[in-house]
N, C-alpha and C positions, 0 to 999 in steps of 0.2 A: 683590509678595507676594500670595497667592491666599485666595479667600476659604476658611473653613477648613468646609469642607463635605466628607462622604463619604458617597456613596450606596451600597448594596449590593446588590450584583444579586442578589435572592431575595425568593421570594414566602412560603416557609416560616416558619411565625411561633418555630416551637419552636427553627427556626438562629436567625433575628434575634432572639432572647432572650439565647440563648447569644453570640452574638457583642454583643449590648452588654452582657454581665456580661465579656465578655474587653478591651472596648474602652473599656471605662468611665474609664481613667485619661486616652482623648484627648479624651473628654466633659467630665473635670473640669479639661482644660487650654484647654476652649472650643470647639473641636470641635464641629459637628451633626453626628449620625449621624441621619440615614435608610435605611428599607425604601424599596424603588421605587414601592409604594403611596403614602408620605407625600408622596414626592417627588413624585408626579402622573405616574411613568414607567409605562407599560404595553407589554408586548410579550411576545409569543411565541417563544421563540427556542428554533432547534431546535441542540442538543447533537449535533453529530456529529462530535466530532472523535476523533482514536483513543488519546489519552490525557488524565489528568488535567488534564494544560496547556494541551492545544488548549481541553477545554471551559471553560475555567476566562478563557480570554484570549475566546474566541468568545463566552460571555457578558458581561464586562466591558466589549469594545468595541461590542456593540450597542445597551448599556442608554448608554455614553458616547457614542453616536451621538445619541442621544436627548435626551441632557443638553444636548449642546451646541445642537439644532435649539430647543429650549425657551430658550435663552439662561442656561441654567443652570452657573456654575461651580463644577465639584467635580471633586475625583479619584472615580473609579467600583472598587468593589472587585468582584469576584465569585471564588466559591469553587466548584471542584469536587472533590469528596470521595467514598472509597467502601470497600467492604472486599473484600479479596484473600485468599481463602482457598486457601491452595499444594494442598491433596488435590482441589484444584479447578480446578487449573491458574488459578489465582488471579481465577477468577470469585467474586462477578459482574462487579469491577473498576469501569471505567468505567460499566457500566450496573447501577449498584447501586439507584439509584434508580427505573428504569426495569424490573429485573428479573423476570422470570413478569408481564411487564405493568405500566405506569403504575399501573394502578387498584388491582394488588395489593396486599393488606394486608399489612404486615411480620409480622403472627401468621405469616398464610401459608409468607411467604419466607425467613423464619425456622425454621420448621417445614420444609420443602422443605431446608435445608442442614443442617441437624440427622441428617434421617433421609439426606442422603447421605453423611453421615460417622459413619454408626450403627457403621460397622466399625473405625474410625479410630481408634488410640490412639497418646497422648502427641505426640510432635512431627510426627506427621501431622497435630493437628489445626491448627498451625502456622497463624495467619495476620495481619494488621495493617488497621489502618485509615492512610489515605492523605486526603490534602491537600494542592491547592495553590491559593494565595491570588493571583489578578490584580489588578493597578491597574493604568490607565488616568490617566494624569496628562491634565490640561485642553491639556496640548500636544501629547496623543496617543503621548508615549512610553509604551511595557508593563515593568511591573515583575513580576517572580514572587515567591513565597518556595513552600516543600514543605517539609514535616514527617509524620511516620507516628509509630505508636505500635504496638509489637508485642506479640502474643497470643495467644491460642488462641480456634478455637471450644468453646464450654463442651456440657455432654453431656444442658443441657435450658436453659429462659428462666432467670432470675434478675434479680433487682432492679426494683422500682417506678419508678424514676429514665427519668431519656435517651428516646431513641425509635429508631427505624428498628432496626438492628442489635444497637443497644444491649445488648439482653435477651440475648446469645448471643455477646457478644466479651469473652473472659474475660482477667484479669489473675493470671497467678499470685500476682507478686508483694504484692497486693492481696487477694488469695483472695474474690475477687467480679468479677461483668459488671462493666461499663463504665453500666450499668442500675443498679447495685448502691453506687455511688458518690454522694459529694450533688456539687451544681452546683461547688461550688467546688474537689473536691478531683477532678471529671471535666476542666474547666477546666485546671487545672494539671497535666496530663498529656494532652490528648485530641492528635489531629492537630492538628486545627483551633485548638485553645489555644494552641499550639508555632508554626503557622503564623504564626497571626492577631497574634501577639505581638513575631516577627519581621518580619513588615509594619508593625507600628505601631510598630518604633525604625527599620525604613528611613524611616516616612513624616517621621516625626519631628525627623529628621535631616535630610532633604531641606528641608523645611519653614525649618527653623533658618536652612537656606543659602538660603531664597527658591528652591527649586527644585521644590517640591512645594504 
């Protein structure tokens, strides 16, 4: 049986909030959840793979490389996430975070898709937020899960809430951003909610059988 450790490959403090309001029920089942700051992991890893999964497994097993040279045992999670707008040939996609540049402010990058879909209506402005969640088991096997959430771009920012994209990924059925939402009820529908929820009844599971 393994010790019940999960590190998370991110340095983002606004995700690791979000992800221990999603994971909080493997916290109250004993569960540590760490950022890779708590953990003492540091590394720079470069994202080049051509989709969600490649980045998402290529971070997970680096920070797992790291875990194990430290003599640390834990399953390694990392996530890569991003939004796919179709009048965009579903840019930025993969380099959502990287988009108009690292250093870019999302005002910016936000602003920048706004004004390229100034002409766009209705189901052109068509687009989803994407997630997939990697583990790294302490035996080196890779688990996935992926989850999306479908939407529109909206036709200016809205809602105080979220970050990155947040402000401009609209929910009809919701009639507000993904911004415009409070944590618990962004949670319960985001990508990363759906994801992160389906990795924690896989791990769960595995756990029960001594496999995780």
């Amino acid at each position: 049986m393994l010790e019940k450790r999960i590190v998370f490959a991110t340095g983002n403090k606004d995700k690791m909030k979000e992800i221990r309001q999603i994971l909080v029920e493997l916290e109250q089942m004993g569960w540590e959840l760490l950022s890779m700051k708590e953990a003492g992991l540091f590394a720079e890893i470069e994202e080049n793979g051509r989709t969600f999964e490649e980045n998402a497994i290529i971070k997970a097993k680096a920070v797992a490389e790291l875990a194990a040279k430290s003599g640390m045992e834990a399953v390694v999670l990392a996530d890569d996430s991003g939004l796919e707008v179709d009048y965009m040939d579903r840019q930025p996609g993969v380099l959502s975070a990287r988009f108009l540049g690292e250093s870019t402010s999302y005002s910016v990058k936000n602003k920048y898709i706004l004004d390229r879909l100034a002409e766009a209506e209705g189901a052109e402005r068509s687009a989803r937020f994407v997630c997939v969640i990697a583990a790294v088991l302490p035996d080196g096997e890779v688990v996935t899960e992926k989850a999306c959430v479908e939407g529109q771009i909206a036709y200016q920012e809205e809602g105080e809430g979220g970050f990155g994209y947040d402000p401009i990924f609209y929910l009809p059925e919701y009639k507000t951003t993904t911004a415009g939402l409070s944590p618990k009820e962004k949670n319960k529908i985001s990508h990363r909610g759906k994801a992160l929820r389906q990795m924690r009844e896989k791990l769960k599971q595995r756990y029960e059988e001594g496999r995780a």
